[in-house]
C-alpha positions as CSV (number, residue, x, y, z in Angstrom):
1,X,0.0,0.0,0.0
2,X,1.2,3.4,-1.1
3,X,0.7,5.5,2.0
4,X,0.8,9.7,2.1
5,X,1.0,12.0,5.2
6,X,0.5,15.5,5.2
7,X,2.4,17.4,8.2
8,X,5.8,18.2,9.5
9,X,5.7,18.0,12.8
10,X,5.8,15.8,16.0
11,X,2.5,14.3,15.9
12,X,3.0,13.1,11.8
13,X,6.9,12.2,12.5
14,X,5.0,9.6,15.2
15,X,2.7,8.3,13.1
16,X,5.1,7.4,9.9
17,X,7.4,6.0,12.6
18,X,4.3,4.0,13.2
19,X,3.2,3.8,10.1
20,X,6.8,2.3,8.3
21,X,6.3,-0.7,10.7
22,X,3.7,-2.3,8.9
23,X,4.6,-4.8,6.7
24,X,1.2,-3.8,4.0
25,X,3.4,-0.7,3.2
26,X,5.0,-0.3,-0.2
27,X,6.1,3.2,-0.3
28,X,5.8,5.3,2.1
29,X,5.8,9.2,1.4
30,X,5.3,12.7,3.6
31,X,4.3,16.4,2.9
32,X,6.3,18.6,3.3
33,X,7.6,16.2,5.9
34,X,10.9,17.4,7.8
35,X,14.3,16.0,8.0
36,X,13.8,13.8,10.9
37,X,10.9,12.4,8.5
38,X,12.7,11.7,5.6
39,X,14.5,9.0,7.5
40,X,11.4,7.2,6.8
41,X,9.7,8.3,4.4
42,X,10.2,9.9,1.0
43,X,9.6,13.9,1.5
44,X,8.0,16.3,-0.7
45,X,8.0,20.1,-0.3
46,X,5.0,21.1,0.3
47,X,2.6,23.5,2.1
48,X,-0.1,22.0,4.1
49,X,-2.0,24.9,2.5
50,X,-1.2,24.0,-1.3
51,X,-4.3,21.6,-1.7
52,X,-3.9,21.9,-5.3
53,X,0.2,20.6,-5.2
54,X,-1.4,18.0,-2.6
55,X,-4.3,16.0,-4.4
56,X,-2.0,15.8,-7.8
57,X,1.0,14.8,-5.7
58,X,-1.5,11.9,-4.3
59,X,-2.3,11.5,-8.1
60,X,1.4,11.2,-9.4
61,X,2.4,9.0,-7.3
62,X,-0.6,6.8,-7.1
63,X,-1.2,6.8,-3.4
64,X,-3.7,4.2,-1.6
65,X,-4.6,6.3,1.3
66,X,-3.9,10.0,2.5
67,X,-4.0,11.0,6.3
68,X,-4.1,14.3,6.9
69,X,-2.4,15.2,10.2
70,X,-2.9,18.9,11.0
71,X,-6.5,20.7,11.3
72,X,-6.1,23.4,8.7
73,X,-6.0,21.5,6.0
74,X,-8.9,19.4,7.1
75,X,-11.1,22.4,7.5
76,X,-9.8,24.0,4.1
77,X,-11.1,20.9,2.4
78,X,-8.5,19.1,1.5
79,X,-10.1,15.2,2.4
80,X,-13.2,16.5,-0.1
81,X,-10.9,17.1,-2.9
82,X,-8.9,13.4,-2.8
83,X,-12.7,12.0,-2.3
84,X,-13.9,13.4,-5.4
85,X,-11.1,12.0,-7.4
86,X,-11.6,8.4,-5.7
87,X,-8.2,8.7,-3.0
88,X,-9.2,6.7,-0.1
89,X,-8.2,9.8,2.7
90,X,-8.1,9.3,6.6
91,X,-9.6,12.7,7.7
92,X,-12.8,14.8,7.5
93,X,-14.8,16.6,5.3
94,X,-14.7,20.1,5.1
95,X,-18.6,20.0,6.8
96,X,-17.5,17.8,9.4
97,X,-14.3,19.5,10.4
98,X,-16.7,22.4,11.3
99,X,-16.7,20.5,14.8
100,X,-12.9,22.3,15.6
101,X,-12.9,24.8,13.0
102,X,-15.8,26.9,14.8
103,X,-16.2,26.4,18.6
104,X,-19.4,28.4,18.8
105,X,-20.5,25.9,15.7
106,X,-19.5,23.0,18.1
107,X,-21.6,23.8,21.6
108,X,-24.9,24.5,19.0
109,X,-24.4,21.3,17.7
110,X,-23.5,19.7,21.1
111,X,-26.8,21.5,22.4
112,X,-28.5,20.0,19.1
113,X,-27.5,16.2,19.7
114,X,-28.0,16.1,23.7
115,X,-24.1,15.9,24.5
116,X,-23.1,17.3,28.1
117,X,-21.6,20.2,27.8
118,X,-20.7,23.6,29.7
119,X,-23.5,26.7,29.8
120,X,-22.2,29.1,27.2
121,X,-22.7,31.6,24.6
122,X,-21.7,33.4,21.8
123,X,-20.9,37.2,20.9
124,X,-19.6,39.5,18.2
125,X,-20.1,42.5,20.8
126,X,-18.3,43.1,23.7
127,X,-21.0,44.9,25.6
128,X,-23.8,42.0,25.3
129,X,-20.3,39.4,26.1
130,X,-19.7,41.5,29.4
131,X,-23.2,41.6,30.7
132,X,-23.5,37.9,29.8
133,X,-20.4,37.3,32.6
134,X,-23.2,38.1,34.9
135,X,-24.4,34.5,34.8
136,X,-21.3,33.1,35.7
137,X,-19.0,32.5,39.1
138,X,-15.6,33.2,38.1
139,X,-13.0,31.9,36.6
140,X,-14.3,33.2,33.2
141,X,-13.8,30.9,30.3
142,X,-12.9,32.9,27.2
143,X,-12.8,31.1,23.4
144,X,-11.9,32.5,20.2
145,X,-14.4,30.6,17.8
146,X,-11.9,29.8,15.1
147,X,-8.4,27.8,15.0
148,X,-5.6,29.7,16.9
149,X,-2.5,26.8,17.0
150,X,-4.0,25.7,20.3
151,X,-3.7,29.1,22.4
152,X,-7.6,30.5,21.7
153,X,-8.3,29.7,24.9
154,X,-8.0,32.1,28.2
155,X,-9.1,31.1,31.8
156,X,-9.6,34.3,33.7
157,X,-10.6,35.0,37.6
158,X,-10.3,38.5,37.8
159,X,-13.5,40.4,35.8
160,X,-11.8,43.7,34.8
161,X,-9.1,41.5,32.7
162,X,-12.1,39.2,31.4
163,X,-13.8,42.7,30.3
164,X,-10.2,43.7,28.9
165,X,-9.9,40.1,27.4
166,X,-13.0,40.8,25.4
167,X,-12.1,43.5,24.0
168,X,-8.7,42.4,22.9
169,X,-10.8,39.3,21.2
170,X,-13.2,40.7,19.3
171,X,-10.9,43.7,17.9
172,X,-8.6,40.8,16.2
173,X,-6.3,39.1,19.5
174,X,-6.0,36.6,17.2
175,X,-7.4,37.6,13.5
176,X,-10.8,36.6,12.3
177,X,-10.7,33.4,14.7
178,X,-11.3,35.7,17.4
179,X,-14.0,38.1,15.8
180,X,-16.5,35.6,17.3
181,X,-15.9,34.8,21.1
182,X,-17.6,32.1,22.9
183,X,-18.2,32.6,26.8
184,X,-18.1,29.5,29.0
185,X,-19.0,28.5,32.6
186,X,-16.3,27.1,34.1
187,X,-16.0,23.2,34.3
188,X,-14.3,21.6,37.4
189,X,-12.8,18.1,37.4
190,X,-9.9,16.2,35.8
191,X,-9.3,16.6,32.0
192,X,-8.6,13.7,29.7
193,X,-8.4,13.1,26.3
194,X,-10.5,10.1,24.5
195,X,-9.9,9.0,21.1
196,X,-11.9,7.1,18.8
197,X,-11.8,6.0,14.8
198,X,-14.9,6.9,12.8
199,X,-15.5,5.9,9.3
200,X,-19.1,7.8,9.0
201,X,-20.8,5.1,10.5
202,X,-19.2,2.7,13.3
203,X,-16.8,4.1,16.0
204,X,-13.9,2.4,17.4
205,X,-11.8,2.9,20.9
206,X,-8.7,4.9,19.7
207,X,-7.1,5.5,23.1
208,X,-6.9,7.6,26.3
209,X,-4.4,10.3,27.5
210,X,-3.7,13.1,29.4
211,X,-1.7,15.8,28.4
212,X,-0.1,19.0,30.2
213,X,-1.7,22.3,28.3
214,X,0.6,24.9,30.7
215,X,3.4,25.9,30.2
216,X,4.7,25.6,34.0
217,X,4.7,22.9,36.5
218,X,2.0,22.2,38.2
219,X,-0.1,23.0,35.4
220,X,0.6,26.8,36.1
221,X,1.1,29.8,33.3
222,X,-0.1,29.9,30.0
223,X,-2.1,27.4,27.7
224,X,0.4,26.3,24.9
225,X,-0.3,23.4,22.5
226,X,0.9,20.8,24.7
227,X,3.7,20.6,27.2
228,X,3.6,16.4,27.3
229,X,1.3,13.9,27.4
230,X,0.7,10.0,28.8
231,X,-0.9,7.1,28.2
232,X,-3.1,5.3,29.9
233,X,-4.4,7.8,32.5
234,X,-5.5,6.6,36.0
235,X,-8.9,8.7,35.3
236,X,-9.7,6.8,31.9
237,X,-11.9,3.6,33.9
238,X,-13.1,0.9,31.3
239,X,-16.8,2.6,33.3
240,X,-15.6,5.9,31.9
241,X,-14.8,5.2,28.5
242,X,-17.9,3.3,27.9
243,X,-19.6,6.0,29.1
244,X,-17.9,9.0,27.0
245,X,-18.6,6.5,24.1
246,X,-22.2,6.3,24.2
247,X,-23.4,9.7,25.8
248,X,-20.7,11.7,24.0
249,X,-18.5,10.3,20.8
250,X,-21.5,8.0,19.5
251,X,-24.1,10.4,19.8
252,X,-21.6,13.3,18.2
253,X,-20.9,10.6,15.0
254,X,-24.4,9.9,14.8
255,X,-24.7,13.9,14.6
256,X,-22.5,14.6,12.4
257,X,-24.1,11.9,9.8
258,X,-27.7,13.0,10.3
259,X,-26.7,16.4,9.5
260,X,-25.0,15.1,6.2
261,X,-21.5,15.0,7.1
262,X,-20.6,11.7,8.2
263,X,-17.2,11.7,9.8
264,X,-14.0,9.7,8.7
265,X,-10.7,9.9,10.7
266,X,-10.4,10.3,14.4
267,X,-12.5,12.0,17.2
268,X,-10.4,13.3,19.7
269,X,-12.6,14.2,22.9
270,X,-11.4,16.8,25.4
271,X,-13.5,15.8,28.3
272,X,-13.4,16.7,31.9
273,X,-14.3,14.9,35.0
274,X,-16.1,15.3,38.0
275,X,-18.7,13.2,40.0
276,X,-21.3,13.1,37.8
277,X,-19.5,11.6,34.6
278,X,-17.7,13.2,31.5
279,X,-18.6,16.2,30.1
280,X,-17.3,17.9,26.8
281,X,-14.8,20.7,26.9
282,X,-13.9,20.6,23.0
283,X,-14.2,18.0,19.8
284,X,-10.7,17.8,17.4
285,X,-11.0,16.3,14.4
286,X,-7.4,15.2,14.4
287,X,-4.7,13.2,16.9
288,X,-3.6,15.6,19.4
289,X,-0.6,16.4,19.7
290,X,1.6,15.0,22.0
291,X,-1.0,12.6,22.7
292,X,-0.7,10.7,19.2
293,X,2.7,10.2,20.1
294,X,2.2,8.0,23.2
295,X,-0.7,6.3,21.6
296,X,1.3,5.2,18.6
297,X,3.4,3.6,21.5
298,X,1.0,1.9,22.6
299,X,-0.7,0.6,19.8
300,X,0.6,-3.4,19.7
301,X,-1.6,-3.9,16.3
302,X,-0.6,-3.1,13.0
303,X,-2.1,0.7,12.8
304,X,-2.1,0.4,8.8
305,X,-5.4,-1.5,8.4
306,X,-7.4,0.8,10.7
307,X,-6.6,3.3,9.0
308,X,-7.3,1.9,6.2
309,X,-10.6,0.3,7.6
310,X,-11.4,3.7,8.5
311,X,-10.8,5.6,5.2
312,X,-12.7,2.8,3.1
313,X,-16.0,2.7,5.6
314,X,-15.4,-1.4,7.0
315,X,-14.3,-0.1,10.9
316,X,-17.3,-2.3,11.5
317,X,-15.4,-5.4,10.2
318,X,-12.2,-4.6,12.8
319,X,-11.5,-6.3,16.1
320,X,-10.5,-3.8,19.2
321,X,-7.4,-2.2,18.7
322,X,-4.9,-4.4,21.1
323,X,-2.2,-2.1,23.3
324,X,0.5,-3.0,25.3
325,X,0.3,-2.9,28.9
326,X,3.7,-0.6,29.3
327,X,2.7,3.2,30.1
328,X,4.1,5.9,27.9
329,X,5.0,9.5,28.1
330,X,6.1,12.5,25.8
331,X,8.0,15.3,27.1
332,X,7.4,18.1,25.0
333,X,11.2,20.4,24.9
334,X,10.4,23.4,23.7
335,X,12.3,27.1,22.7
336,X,12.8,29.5,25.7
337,X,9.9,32.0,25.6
338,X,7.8,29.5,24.0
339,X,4.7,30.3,23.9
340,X,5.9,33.9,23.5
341,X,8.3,34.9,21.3
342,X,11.6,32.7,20.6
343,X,14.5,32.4,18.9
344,X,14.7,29.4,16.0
345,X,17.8,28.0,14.6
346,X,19.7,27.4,17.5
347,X,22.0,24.3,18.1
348,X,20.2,20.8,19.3
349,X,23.1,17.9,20.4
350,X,22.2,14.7,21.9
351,X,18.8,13.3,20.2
352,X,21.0,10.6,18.4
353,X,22.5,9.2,22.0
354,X,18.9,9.7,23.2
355,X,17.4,7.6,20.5
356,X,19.9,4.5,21.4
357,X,18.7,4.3,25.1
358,X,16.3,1.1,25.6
359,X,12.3,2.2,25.3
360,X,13.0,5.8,23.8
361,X,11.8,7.8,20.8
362,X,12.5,11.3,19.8
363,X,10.0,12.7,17.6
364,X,11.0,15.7,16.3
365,X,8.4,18.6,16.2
366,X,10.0,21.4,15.1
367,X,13.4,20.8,13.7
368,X,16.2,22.0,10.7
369,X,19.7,20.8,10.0
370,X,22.4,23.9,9.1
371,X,24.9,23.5,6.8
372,X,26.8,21.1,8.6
373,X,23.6,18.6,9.3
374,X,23.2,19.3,12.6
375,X,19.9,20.0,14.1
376,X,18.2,23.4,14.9
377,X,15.4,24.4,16.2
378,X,13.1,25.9,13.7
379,X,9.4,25.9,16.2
380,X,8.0,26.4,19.6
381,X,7.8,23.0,20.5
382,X,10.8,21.4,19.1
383,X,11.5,17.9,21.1
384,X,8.4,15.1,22.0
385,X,11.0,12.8,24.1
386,X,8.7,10.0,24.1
387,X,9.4,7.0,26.4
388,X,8.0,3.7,27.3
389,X,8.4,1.1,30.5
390,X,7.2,-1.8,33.0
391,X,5.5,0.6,35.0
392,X,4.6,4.7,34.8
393,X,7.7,5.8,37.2
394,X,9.6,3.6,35.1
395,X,8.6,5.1,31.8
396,X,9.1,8.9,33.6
397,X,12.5,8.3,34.5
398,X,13.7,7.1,31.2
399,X,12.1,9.9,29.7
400,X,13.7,12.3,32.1
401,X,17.3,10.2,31.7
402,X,16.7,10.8,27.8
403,X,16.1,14.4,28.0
404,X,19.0,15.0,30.0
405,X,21.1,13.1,27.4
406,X,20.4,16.4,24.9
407,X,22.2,19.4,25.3
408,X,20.1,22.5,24.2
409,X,20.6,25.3,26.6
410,X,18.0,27.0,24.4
411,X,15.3,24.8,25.2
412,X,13.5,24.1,28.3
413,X,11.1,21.2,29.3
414,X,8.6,20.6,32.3
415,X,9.9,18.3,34.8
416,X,6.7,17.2,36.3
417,X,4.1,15.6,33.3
418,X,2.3,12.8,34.6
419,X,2.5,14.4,38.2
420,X,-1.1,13.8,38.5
421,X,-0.8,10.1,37.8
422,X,2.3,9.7,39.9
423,X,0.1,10.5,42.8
424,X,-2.1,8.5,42.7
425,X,-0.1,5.2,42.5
């Protein structure tokens, strides 16, 4: 099987690591892909955002199946366009995708289909958003409606800078995904992430994680797009993922499809916890990212036919995806000032004595090579040092012994993901 992946960074170089293990593959190829990529699969340079130079790239070089790994290309349309000329494609429609693309599309249609949700609402005017704060105890929850690389989001307790934050929304904070805000009560609880495969009409256990969305330990300072991740979480019962499954992922696939978008690729559920069972904090309509990176981990089965399964509509013909019983973590290094401003193309040593250590996996997020082919950093989050073992400590301390094998005095990492696990055992 001829196999394509769109994306460059951490969460694609995981899944063609995962992906070049199966021995259906033929040809394996990536776009634009990055150099720690091309080590497995052929790259092609590419924009996510050139669906044009995509679909007849898939067409030249007769690809089986295209998964798409990043949202924007998803919600530009790019699965509609290899559908229409008969590409088998792991990812949504343009329709369905509307389930990230627009939050304040998302809680209507949560509202729609009966899934538990927060209270909310949705503004273009700051003086009907401020009065609606009113209704709420804080911390104020505060979402731009479109994409924003994961940092749309603002948890506020103080009202003036909620009233401030409104403002700096709706007058472009960040472009046109912020000209429509949507307002949330707050949700207490545990987070954690579910993942499930959907092929428009059967869904299929994908996987649970938790991942670290601050940038400081102890889940202090700002959001970022993910700090690390692991896999499986304490929180994620056998009860509790039956239950996300039928009164959220189920009903939100059978949604989708009754509204003439039936949904192929994965559902990734951002759920939070408290007494009385899941509710939803967001839908992505992609693997997250660093979670994908412990899942593919995890995953003992081949991963190529579910994808495949997935793409072609036959999920229903698919046994349970089997995982091995090791826990694994990511450890997202990123740039100092990350997720402000940073410097790129400073010097990375180490990965390749990282790499050889027993259980470990450096996907590489956001890297170049100079000159002289060594590596740079070229993102915000640069490193996912992703580690396996008998038991979670285990798995936490060869992450930790891996990270201190890399030299990067540019780049700083939290020392604590999976704290919240840890505790508990």
């Amino acid at each position: 099987m001829k196999v394509l992946v769109v994306g460059s960074g951490g969460r694609e170089h995981a899944l063609v690591w995962k992906i070049s293990q199966s021995p259906l593959l033929t040809a394996l190829h990536a776009a634009p892909g990055s150099p720690a990529i091309s080590e497995l699969a052929t790259c092609h340079d590419l924009s996510v955002a050139d669906l044009e130079g995509l679909v007849e790239l898939a067409k030249r070089e007769s690809i089986d199946l295209v998964l798409v790994g990043p949202e924007n290309p998803l919600c530009d349309g790019l699965a509609d366009r290899l559908r229409q000329i008969g590409i088998a494609t792991f990812g949504p429609s343009k329709g369905a995708a509307r389930l990230e693309a627009s939050k304040a599309f998302a809680k209507d249609f949560y509202a729609r289909h009966h899934v538990p949700s927060a209270r909310y609402g949705t503004f273009s005017d700051a003086a009907e958003a401020k009065a609606f704060l009113d209704q709420f105890e804080p911390p104020y929850v505060l979402k731009a409606d479109g994409l924003a690389a994961g940092k749309g989001v603002v948890i506020l307790s103080d009202r003036a800078e909620a009233e401030a934050e409104i403002d700096a929304f709706l007058s472009g904070k960040f472009g046109e995904a912020s000209k429509t805000l949507v307002i949330e009560e707050f949700m207490h609880g545990e987070e954690v992430s579910i993942f499930a495969l959907c092929d428009g009409k059967d869904v299929l256990f994908c996987g649970a994680a938790q991942d670290h969305k601050r940038v400081g330990e102890g889940d202090t300072g700002l959001n970022t797009g993910g700090m690390g991740a692991y896999s499986p979480a304490p929180i994620a019962t056998p009860a509790l993922i039956e239950t996300a499954m039928k009164t959220i992922i189920e009903p939100v696939a059978k949604g989708l499809a009754a509204e003439g978008h039936p949904f192929q690729g994965v559902l990734f559920a951002g759920l939070m916890v408290d007494k009385n069972g899941p509710r939803t904090v967001e839908f992505n309509i992609r693997f997250g990212d660093p979670e994908c990176q412990v899942l593919m981990f995890r995953i003992a089965d081949d991963i190529l036919p579910y994808l495949r399964a997935t793409a072609e509509g036959t999920l229903g013909e698919m046994e349970p995806l089997q995982w091995t019983p090791e826990p694994a973590i990511t450890v997202v290094m990123a740039a100092n000032g990350y997720p402000g401003d940073y410097k790129k193309g400073t010097l990375i040593e180490g990965v390749d004595a990282a790499n050889k250590m027993e259980g470990v996996q450096v996907f590489e997020a956001g890297t170049s090579r100079d000159s002289q082919g060594r590596r740079t950093a070229a993102g915000g989050r640069v490193l996912n040092v992703t580690a396996s073992g008998e038991s979670l400590h285990y798995a936490v301390d060869r992450a930790y012994a891996a990270v201190d094998q890399i030299n990067w005095p540019d780049g700083f990492c939290r020392r604590d993901i999976a704290w919240r696990a840890l505790k508990t055992h």
